[in-house]
GUMIGU-112294 format. One record per residue (C-alpha): x, y, z; residue in three letters. Coordinates in steps of 0.001 Angstrom, whole numbers, plus 500000, padded with zeros to 6 digits. Layout:
# residues N
XYZala/...
***
This chain:
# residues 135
099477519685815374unk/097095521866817411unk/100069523240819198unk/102108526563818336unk/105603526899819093unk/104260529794822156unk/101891527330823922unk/104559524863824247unk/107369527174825767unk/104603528846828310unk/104254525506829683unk/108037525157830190unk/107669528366832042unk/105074527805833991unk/106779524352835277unk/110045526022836180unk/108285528985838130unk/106314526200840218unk/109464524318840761unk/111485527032842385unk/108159528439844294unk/108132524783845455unk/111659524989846208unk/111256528043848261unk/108247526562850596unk/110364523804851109unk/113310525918852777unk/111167527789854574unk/109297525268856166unk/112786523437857561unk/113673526948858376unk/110446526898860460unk/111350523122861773unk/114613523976862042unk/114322527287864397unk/111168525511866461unk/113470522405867333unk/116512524927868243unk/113740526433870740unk/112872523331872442unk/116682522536872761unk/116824526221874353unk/113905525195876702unk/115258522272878083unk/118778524248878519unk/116957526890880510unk/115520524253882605unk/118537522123883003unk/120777525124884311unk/117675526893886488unk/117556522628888819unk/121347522702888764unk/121443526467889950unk/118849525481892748unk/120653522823894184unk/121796524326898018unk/125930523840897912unk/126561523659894437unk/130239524302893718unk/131018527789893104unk/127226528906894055unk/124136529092892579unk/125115530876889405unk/128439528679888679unk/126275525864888645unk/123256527109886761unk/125890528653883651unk/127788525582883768unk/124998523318883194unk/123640525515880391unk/126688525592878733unk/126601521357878842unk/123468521131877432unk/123530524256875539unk/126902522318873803unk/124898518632873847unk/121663520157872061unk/122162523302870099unk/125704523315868510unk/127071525525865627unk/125899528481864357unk/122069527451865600unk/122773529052868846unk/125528531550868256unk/123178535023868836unk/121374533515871597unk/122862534339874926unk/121847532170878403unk/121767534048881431unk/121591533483885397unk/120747535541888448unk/119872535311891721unk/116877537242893144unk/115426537617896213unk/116100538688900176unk/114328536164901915unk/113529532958899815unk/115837533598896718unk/115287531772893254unk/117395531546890735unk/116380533040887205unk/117790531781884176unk/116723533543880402unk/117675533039876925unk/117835535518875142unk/119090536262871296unk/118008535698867331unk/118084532566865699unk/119823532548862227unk/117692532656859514unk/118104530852855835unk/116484533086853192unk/112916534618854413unk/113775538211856113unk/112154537558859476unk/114071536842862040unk/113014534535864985unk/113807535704868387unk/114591533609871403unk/113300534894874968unk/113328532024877448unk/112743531889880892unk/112911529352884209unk/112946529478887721unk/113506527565890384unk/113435528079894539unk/117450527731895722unk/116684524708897958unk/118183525743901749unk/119669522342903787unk/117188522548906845unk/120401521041908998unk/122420524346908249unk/122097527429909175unk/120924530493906705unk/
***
């Protein structure tokens, strides 16, 4: 009976405040897993659209091709609200030589912590020219 009624209660305390600081660490780290797999996805989107924007006679051009194959594997690898601030671009630079650039841009949504992780992506790839036609 070494125990007062005070000792006893600080320990019930003491477990619930490690519980939910437990709790927390957990949600933040998927937060951390979660926004770190959503960038890969992004990566290989960016890459995806930049080879199908570089392929010489793609239907619709360079920049039809390269936004409709991010949008495929924007839709097969980051779906739902994951992706919804993050915005995939494509252009086409260059006089001589051109190359297609393709950037992903945006925020990904975050679950409770404050910070915010941001997205800036970027691929590009020569536009391959058919040596049997003419420029």
């Amino acid at each position: 009976m070494g125990h007062e009624a005070g000792e006893r209660g600080s320990i019930s305390v003491t477990g619930i405040v490690v519980f939910f600081a437990l709790l927390f660490m957990l949600v933040i780290g998927t937060n951390w897993v979660d926004n770190d797999l959503a960038l890969g996805a992004f990566r290989t989107a960016v890459s995806q659209a930049a080879q199908a924007g570089s392929l010489e006679g793609a239907p619709g051009g360079p920049v039809a091709a390269c936004l409709a194959a991010a949008a495929q594997a924007r839709g097969n690898l980051v779906s739902g609200p994951l992706g919804r601030d993050v915005r995939i671009t494509c252009t086409v630079e260059g006089t001589g030589p051109q190359v297609i650039v393709v950037t992903a841009d945006g925020t990904l949504p975050n679950w409770v912590v404050p910070i915010t992780a941001h997205v800036h992506v970027m691929a590009q790839a020569n536009i391959e020219v058919d040596p049997t036609q003419p420029s």
